[in-house]
KELUMRO-616018 format. One record per residue: residue in one letter; residue number from 1; x negated, y negated, z negated of N, C-alpha, C, O in turn. Coordinates in pm, whole numbers, plus 50000, padded with zeros to 5 digits. Example, Ala and Ser with C-alpha at 12.3 -4.5 7.8 and 13.67 -1.06 7.14 Angstrom:
+------+------+-------+-------+-------+-------+-------+-------+-------+-------+-------+-------+-------+-------+
: tido : loro :   n.X :   n.Y :   n.Z :  ca.X :  ca.Y :  ca.Z :   c.X :   c.Y :   c.Z :   o.X :   o.Y :   o.Z :
+------+------+-------+-------+-------+-------+-------+-------+-------+-------+-------+-------+-------+-------+
:    a :    1 : 48681 : 50569 : 49220 : 48770 : 50450 : 49220 : 48680 : 50330 : 49220 : 48576 : 50332 : 49154 :
:    s :    2 : 48715 : 50225 : 49292 : 48633 : 50106 : 49286 : 48710 : 49997 : 49213 : 48659 : 49886 : 49196 :
+------+------+-------+-------+-------+-------+-------+-------+-------+-------+-------+-------+-------+-------+
% end
This chain:
+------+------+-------+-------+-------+-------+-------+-------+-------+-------+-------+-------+-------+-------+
: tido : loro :   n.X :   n.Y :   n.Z :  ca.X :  ca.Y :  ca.Z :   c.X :   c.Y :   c.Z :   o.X :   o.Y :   o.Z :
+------+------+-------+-------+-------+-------+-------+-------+-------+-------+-------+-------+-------+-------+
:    x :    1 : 63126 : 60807 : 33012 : 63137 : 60664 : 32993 : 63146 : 60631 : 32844 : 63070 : 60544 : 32804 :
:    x :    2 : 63238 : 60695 : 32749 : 63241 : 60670 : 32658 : 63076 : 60691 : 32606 : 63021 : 60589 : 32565 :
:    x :    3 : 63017 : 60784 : 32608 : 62917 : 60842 : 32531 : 62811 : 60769 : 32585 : 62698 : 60774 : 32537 :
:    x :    4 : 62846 : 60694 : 32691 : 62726 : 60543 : 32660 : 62766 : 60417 : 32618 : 62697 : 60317 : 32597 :
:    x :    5 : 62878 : 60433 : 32609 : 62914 : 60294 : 32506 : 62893 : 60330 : 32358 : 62866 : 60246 : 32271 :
:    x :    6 : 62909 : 60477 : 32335 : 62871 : 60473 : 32212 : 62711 : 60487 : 32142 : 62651 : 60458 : 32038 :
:    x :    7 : 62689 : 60553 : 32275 : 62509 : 60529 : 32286 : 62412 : 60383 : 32226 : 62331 : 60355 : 32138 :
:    x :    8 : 62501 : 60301 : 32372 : 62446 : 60127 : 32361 : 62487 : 60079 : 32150 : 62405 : 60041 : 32067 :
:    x :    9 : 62633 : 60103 : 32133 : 62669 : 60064 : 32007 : 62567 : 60119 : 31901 : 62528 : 60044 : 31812 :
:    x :   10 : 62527 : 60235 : 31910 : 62447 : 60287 : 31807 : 62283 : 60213 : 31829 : 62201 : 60165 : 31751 :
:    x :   11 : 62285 : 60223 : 31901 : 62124 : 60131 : 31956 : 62136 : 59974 : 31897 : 62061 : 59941 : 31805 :
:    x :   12 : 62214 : 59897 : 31940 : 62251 : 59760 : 31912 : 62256 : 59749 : 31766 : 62194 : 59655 : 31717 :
:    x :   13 : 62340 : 59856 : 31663 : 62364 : 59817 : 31539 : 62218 : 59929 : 31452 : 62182 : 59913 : 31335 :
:    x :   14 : 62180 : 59997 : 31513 : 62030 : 60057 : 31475 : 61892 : 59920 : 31472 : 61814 : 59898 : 31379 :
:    x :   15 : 61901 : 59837 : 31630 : 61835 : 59737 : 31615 : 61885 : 59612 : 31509 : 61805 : 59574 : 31424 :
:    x :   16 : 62007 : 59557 : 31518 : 61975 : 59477 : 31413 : 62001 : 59518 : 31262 : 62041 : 59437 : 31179 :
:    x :   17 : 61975 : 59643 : 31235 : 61978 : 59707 : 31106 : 61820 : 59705 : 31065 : 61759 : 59677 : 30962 :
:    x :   18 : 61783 : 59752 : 31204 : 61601 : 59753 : 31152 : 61514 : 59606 : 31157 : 61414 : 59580 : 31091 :
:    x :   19 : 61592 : 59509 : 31267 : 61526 : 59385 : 31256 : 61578 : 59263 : 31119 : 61515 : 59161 : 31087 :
:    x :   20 : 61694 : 59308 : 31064 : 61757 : 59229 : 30982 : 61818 : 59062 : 31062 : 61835 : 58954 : 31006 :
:    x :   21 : 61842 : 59103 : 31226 : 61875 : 58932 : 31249 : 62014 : 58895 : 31218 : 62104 : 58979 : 31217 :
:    x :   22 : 62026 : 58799 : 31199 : 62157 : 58740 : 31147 : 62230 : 58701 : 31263 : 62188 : 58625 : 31350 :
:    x :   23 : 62404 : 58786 : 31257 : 62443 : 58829 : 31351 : 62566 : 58690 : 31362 : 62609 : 58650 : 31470 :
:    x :   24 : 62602 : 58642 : 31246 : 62726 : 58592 : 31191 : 62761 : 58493 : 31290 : 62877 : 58456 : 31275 :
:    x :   25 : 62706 : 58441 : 31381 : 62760 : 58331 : 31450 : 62768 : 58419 : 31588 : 62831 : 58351 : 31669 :
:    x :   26 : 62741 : 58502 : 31627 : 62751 : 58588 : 31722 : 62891 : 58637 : 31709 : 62954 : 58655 : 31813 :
:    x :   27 : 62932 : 58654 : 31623 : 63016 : 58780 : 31548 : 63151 : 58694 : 31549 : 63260 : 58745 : 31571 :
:    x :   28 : 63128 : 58537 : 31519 : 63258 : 58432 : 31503 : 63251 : 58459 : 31625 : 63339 : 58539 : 31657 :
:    x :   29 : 63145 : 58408 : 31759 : 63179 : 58332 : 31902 : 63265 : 58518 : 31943 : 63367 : 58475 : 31997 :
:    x :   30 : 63274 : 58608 : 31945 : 63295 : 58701 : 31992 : 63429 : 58724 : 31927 : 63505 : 58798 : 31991 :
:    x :   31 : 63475 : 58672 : 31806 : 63613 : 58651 : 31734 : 63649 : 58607 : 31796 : 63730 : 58656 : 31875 :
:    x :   32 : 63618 : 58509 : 31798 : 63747 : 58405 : 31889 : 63740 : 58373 : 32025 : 63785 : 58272 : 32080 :
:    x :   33 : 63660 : 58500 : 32094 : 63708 : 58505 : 32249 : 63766 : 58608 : 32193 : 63874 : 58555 : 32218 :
:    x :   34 : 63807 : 58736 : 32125 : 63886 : 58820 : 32117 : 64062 : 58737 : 32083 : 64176 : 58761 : 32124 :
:    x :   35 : 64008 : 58643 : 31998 : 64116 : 58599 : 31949 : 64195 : 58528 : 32051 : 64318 : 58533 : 32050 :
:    x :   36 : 64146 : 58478 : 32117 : 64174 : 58373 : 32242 : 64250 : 58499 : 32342 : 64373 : 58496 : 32335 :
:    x :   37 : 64203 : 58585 : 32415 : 64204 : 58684 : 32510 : 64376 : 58737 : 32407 : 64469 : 58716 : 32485 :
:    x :   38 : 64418 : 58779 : 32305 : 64517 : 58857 : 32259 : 64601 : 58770 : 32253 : 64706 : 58792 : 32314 :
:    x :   39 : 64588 : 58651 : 32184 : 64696 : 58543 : 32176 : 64755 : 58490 : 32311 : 64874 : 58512 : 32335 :
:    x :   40 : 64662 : 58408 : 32416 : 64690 : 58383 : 32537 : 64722 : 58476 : 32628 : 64824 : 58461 : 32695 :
:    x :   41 : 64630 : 58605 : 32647 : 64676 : 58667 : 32793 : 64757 : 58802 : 32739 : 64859 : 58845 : 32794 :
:    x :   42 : 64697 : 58861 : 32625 : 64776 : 58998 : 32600 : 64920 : 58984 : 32570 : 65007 : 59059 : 32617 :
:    x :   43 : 64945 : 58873 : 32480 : 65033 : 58879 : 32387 : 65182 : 58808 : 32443 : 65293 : 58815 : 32390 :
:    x :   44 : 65146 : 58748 : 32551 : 65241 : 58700 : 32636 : 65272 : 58825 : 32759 : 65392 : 58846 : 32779 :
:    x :   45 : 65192 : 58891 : 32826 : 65193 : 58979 : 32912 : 65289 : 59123 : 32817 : 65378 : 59175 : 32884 :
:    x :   46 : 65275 : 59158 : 32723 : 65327 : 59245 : 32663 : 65454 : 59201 : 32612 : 65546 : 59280 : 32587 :
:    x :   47 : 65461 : 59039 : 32593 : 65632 : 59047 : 32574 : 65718 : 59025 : 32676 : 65840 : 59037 : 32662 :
:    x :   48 : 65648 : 58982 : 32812 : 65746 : 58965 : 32923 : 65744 : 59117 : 32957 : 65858 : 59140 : 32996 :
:    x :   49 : 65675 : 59227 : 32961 : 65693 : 59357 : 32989 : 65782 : 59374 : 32875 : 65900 : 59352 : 32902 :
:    x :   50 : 65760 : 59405 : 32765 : 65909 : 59459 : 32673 : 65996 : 59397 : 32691 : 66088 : 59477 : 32674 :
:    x :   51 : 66064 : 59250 : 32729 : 66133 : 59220 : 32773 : 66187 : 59245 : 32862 : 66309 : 59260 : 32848 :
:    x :   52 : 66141 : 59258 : 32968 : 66218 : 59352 : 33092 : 66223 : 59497 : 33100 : 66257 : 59565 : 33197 :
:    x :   53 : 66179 : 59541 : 32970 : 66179 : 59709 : 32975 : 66373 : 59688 : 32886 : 66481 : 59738 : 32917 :
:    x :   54 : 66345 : 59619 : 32807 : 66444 : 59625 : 32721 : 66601 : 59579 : 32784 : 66713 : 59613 : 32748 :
:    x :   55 : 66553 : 59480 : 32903 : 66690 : 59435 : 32989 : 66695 : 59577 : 33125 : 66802 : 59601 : 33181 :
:    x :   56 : 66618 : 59625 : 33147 : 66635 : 59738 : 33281 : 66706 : 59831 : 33257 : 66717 : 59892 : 33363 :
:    x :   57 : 66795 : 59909 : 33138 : 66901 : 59934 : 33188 : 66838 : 60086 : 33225 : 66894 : 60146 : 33317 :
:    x :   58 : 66733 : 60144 : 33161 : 66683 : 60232 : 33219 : 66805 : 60401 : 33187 : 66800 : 60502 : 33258 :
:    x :   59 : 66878 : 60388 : 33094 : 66940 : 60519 : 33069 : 67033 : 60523 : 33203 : 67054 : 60628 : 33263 :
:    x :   60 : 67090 : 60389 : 33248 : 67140 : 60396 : 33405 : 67089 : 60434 : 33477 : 67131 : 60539 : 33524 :
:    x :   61 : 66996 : 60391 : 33518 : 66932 : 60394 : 33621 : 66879 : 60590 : 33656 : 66872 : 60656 : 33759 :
:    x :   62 : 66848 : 60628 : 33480 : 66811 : 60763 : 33508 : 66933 : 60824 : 33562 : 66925 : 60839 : 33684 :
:    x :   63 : 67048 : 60866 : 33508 : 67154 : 60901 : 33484 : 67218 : 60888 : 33635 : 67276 : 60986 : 33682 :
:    x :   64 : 67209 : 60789 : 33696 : 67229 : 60750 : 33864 : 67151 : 60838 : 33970 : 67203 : 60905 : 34059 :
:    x :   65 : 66978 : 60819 : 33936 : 66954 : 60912 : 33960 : 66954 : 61065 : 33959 : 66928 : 61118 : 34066 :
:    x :   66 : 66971 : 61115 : 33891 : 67021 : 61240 : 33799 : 67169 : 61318 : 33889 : 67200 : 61431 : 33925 :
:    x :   67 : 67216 : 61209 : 33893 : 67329 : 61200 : 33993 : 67358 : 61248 : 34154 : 67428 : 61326 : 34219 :
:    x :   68 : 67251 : 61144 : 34172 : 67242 : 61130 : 34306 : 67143 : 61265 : 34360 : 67171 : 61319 : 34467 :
:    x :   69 : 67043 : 61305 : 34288 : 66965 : 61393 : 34348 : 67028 : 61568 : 34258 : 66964 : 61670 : 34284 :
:    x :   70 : 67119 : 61575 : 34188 : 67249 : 61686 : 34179 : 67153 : 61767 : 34028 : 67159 : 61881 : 33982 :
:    x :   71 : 67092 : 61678 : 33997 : 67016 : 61714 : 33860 : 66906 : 61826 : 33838 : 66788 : 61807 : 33867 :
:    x :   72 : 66948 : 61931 : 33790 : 66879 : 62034 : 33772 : 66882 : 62155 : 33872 : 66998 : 62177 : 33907 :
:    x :   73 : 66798 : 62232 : 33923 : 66789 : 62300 : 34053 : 66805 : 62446 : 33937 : 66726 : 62448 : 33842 :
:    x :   74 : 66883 : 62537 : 33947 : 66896 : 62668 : 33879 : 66854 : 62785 : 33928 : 66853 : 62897 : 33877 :
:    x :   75 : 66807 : 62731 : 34071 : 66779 : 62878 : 34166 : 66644 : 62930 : 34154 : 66590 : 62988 : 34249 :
:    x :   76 : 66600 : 62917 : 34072 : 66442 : 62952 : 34048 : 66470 : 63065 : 33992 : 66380 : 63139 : 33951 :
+------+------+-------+-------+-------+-------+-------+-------+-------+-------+-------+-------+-------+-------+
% end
């Protein structure tokens, strides 16, 4: 998969290297759906996840578990 995305990329920037077309308004509209997509959906989705990573309490929760299932098995 990768090695045809990098396929298509090398083809795409081979063609407009050899045709000389002018990419620049292509290049904004594709900015600012990137820009749009990180600000609106990433950038909110990643702080309500660190936010609740940061309230869960996780060294409890291991430590409970840890507990409850008698930790480390030695009989091997």
């Amino acid at each position: 998969m990768l090695k045809h995305a990098i396929l298509i990329a090398v083809v795409v920037i081979g063609y407009i290297a050899y045709t000389g077309v002018d990419v620049t308004e292509e290049y904004d509209s594709a900015s600012k759906v990137r820009n749009i997509i990180l600000d609106d959906v990433f950038d909110p989705f990643a702080k309500k996840v660190l936010k609740q990573a940061s309230e869960s309490e996780l060294d409890k929760i291991v430590e409970s578990t840890i507990e409850k299932y008698g930790g480390y098995n030695n009989e091997m």
